[in-house]
DSSP file (Angstrom, degrees, kcal/mol; ACC not computed):
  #  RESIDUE AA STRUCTURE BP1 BP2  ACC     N-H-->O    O-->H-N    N-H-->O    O-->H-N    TCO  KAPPA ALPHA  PHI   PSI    X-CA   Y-CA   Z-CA
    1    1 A X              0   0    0      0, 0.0     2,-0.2     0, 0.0     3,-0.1   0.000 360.0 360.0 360.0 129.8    0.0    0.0    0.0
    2    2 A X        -     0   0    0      1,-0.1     5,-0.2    86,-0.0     4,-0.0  -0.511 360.0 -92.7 -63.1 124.3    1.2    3.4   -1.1
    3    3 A X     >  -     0   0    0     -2,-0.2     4,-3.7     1,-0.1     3,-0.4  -0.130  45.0-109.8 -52.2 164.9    1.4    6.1    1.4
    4    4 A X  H  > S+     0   0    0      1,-0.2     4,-1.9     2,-0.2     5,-0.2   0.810 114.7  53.7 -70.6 -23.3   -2.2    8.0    1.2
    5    5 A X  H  > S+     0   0    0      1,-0.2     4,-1.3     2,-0.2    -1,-0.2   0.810 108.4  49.8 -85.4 -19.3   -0.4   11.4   -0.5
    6    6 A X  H  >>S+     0   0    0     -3,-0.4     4,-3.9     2,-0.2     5,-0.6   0.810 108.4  48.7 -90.6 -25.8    1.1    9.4   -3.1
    7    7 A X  H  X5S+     0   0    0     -4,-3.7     4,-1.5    -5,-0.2     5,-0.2   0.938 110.6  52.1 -88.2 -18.7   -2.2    7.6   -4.0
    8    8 A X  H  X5S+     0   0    0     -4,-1.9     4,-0.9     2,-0.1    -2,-0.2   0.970 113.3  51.9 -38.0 -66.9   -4.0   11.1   -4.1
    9    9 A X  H ><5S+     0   0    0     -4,-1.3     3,-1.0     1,-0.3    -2,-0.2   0.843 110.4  40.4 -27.1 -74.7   -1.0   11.8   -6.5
   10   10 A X  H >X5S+     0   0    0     -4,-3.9     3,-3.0     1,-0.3     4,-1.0   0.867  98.3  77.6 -85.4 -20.2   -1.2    9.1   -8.7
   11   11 A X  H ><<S+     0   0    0     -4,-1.5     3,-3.5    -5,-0.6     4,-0.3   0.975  90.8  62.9 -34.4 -46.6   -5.3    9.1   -9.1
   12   12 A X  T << S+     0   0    0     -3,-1.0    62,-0.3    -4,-0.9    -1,-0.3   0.358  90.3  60.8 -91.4  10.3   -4.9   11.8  -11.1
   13   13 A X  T <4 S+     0   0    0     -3,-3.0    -1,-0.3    -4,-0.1    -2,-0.2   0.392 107.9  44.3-108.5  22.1   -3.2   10.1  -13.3
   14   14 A X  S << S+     0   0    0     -3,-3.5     2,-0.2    -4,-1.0    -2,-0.2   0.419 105.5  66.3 -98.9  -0.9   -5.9    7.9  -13.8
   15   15 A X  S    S-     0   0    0     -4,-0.3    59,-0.3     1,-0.2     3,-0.1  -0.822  71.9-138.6-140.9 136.9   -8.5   10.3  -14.0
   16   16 A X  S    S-     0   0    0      1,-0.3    58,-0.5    -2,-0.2     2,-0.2   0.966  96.8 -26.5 -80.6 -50.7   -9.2   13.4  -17.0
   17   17 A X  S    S+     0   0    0     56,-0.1    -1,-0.3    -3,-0.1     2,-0.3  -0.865  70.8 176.1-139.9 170.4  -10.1   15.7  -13.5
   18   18 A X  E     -A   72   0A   0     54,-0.9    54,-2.5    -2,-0.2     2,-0.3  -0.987  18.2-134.4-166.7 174.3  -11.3   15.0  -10.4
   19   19 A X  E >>  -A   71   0A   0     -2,-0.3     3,-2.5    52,-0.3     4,-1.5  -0.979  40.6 -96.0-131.4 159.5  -12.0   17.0   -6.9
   20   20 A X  H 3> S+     0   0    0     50,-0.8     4,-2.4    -2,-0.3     5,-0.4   0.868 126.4  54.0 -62.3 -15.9  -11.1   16.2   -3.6
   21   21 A X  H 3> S+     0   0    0      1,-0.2     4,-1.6     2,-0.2    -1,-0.3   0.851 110.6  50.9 -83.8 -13.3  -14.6   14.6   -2.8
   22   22 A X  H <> S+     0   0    0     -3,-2.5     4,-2.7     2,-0.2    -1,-0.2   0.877 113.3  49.6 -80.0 -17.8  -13.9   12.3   -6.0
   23   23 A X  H  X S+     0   0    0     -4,-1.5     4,-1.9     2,-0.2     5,-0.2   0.945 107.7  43.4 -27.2 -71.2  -10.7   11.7   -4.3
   24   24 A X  H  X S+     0   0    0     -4,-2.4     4,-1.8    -5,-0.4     3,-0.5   0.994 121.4  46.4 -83.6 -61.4  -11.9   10.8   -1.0
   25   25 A X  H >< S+     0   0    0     -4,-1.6     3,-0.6    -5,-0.4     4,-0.4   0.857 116.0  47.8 -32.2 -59.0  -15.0    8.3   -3.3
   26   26 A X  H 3< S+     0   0    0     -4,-2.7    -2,-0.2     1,-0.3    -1,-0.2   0.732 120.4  35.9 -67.4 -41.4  -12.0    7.0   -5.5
   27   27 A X  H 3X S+     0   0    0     -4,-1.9     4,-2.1    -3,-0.5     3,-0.5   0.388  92.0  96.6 -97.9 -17.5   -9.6    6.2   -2.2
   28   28 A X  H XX S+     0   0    0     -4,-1.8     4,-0.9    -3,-0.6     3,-0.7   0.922  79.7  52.5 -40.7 -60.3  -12.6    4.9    0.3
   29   29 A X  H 34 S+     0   0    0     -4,-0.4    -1,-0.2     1,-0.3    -2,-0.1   0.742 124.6  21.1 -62.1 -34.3  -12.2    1.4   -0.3
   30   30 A X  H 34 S+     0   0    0     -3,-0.5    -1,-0.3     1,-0.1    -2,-0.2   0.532 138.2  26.5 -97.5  -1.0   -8.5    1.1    0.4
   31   31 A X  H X< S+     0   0    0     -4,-2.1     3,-2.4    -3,-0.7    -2,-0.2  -0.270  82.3 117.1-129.0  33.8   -7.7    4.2    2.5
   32   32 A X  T 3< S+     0   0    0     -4,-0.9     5,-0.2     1,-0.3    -3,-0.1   0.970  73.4  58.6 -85.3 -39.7  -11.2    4.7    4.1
   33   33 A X  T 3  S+     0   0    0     -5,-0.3    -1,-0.3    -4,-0.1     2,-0.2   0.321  80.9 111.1 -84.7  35.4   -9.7    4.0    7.5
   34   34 A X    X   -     0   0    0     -3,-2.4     3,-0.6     1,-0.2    -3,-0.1  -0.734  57.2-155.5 -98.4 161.3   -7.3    6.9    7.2
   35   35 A X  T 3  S+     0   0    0     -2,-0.2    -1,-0.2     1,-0.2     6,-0.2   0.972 103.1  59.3 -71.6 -47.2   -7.8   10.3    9.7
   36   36 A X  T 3  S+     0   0    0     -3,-0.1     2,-1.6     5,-0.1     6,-0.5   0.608  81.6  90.3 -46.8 -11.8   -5.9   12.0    6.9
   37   37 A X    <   +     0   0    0     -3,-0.6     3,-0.1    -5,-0.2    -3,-0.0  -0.851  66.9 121.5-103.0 121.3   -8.6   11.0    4.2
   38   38 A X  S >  S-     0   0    0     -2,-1.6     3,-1.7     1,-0.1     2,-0.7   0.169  82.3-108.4 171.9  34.3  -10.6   14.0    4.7
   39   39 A X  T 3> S+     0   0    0      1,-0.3     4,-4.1   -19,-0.1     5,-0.4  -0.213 121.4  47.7 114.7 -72.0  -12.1   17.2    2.6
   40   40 A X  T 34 S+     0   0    0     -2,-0.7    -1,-0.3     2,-0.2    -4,-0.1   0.779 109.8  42.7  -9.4 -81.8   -9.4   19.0    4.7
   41   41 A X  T X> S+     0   0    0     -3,-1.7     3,-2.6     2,-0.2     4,-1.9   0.971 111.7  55.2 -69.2 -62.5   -6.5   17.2    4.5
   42   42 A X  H 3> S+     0   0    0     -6,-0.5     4,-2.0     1,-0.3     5,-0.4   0.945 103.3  56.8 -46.2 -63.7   -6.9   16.6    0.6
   43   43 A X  H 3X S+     0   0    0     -4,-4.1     4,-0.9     1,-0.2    -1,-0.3   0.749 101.5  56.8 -21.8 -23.7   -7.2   20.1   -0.1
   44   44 A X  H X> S+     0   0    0     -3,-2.6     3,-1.9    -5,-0.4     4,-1.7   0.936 116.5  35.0 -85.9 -63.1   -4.0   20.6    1.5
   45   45 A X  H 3X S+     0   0    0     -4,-1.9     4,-0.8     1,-0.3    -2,-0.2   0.627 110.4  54.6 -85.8   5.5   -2.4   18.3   -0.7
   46   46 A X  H 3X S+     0   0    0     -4,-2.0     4,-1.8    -5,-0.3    -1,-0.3   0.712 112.2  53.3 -89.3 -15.1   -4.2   18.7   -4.0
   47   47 A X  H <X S+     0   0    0     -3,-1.9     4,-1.5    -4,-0.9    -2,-0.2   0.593 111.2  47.3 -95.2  -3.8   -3.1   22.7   -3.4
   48   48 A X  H  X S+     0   0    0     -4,-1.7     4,-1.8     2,-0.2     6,-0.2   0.807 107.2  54.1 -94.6 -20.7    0.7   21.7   -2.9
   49   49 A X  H  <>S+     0   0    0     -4,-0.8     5,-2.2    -5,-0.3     4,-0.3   0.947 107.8  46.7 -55.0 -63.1    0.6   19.7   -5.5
   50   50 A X  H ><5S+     0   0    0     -4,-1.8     3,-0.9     1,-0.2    -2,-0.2   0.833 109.6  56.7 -45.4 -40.7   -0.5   22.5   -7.5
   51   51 A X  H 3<5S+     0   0    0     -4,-1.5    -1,-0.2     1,-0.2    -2,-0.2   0.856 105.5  50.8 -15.3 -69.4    2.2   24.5   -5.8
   52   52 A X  T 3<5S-     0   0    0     -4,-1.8    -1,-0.2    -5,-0.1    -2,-0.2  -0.088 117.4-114.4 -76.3  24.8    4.6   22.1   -7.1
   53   53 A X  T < 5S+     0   0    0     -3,-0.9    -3,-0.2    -4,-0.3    22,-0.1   0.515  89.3 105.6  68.0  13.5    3.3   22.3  -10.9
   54   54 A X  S   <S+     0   0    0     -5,-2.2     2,-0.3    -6,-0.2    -4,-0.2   0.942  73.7  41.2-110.8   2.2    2.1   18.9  -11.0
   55   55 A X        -     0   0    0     -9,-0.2     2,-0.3    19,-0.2    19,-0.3  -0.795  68.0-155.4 -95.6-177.1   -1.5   19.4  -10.7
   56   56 A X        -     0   0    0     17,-0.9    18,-0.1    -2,-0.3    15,-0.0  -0.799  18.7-134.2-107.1  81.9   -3.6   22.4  -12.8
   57   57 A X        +     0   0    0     -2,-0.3    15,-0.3     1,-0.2     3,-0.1  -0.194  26.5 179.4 -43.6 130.8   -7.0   23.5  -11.3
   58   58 A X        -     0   0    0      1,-0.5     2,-0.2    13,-0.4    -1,-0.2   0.375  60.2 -23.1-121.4 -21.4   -9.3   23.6  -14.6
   59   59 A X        -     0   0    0     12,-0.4    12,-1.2     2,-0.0    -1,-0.5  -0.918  48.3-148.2 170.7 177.0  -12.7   24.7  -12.7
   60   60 A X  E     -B   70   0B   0     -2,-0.2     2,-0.4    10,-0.2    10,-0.2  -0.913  18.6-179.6-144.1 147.1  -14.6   25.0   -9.5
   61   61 A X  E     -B   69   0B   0      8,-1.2     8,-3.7    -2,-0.2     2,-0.5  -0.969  29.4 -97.8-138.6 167.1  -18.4   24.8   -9.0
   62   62 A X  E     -B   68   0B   0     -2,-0.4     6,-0.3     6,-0.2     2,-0.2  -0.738  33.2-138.0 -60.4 124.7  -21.1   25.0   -6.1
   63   63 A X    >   -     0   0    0      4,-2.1     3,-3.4    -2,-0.5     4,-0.1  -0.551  30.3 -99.5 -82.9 161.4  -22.4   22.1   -4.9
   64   64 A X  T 3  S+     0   0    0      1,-0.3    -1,-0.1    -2,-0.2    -2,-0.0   0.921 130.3  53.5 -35.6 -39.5  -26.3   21.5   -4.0
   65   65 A X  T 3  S-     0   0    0      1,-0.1    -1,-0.3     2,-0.0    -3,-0.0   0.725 123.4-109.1 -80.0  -8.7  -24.8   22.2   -0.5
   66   66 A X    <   +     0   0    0     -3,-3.4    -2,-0.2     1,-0.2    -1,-0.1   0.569  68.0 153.0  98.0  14.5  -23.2   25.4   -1.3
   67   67 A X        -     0   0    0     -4,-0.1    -4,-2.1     1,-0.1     2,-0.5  -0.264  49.9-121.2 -75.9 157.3  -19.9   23.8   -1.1
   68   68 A X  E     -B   62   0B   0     -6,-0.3     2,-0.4    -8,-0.0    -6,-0.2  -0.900  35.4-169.7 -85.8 107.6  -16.6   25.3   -3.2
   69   69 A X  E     -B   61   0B   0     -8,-3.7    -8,-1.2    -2,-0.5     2,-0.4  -0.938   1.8-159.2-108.7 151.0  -15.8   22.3   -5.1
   70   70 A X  E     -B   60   0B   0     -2,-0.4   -50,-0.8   -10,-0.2     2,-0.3  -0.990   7.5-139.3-125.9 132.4  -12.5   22.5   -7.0
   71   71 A X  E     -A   19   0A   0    -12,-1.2     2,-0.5    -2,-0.4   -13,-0.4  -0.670  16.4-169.5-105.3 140.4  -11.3   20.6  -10.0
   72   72 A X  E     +A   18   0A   0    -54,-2.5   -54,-0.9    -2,-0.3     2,-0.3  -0.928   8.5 172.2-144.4 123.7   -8.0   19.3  -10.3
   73   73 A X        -     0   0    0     -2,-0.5   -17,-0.9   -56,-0.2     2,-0.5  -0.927  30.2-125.5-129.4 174.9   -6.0   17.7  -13.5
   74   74 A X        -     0   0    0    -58,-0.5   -19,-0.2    -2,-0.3   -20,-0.1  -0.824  22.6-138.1-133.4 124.2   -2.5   16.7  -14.0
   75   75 A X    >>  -     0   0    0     -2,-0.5     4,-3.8     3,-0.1     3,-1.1  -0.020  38.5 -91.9 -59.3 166.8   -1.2   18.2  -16.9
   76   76 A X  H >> S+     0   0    0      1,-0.3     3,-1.0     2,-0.2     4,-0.8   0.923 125.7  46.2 -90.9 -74.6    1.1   15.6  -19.0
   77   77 A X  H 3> S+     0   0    0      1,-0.3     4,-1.3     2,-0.2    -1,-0.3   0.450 107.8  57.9 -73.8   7.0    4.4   16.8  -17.1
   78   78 A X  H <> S+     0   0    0     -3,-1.1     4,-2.6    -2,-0.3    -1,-0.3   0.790 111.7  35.2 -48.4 -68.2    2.8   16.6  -14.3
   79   79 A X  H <X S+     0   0    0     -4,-3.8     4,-0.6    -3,-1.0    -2,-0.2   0.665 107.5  64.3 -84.1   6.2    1.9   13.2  -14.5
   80   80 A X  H >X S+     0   0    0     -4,-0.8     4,-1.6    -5,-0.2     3,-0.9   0.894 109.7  45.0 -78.2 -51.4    5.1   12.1  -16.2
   81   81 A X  H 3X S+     0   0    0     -4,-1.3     4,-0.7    -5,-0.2    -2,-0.2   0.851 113.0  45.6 -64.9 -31.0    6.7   13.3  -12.8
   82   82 A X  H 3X S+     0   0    0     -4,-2.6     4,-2.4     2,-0.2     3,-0.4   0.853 117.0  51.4 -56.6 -40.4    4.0   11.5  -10.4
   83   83 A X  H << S+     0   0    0     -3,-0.9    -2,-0.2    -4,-0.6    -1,-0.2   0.873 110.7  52.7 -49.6 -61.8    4.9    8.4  -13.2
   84   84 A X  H  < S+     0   0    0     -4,-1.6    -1,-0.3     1,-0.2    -2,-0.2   0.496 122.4  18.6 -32.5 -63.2    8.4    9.1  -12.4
   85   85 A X  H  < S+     0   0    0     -4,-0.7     2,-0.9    -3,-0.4    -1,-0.2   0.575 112.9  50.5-100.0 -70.2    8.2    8.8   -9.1
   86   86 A X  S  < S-     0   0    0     -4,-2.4    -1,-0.1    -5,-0.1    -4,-0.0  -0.794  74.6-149.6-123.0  95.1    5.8    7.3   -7.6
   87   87 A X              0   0    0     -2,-0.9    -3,-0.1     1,-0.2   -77,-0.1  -0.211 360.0 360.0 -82.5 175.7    5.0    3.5   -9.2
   88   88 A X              0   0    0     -5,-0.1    -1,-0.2   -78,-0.0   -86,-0.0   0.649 360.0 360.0 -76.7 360.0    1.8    1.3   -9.6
């Protein structure tokens, strides 16, 4: 098992976009019992990634709940470095 920031990481290179609650859906089954797996905590690390160019926010909507949802890709040298890096 992959630590939980690297399988954020490499989701999105499975994935055209995603946002952290498709995150936290995509990761339940194998990370479900982490504290870290979290609205919170992914946010932290889908905006350091971005920080560290290897995802791109491509758009953000409201949710039903009024929530800020934010969309997340990784651009292809972005996920050639995750590739890179971090293996299946």
């Amino acid at each position: 098992m992959k630590p939980l920031n690297y399988a954020i990481l490499k989701h999105f290179t499975k994935v055209k976009e995603a946002c952290a609650e498709d995150v936290i859906d995509a990761l339940k089954g194998e990370y479900g019992n982490f504290k870290a797996l979290n609205r919170d905590d992914v946010i932290s690390v889908l905006l350091t990634a971005e920080a560290n160019a290897l995802l791109e926010e491509t758009r953000f909507e409201m949710d039903k709940t009024d929530v800020l949802r934010i969309y997340f890709k990784a651009h292809k040298e972005g996920a050639d470095t995750i590739n890179k890096y971090i293996k299946d």
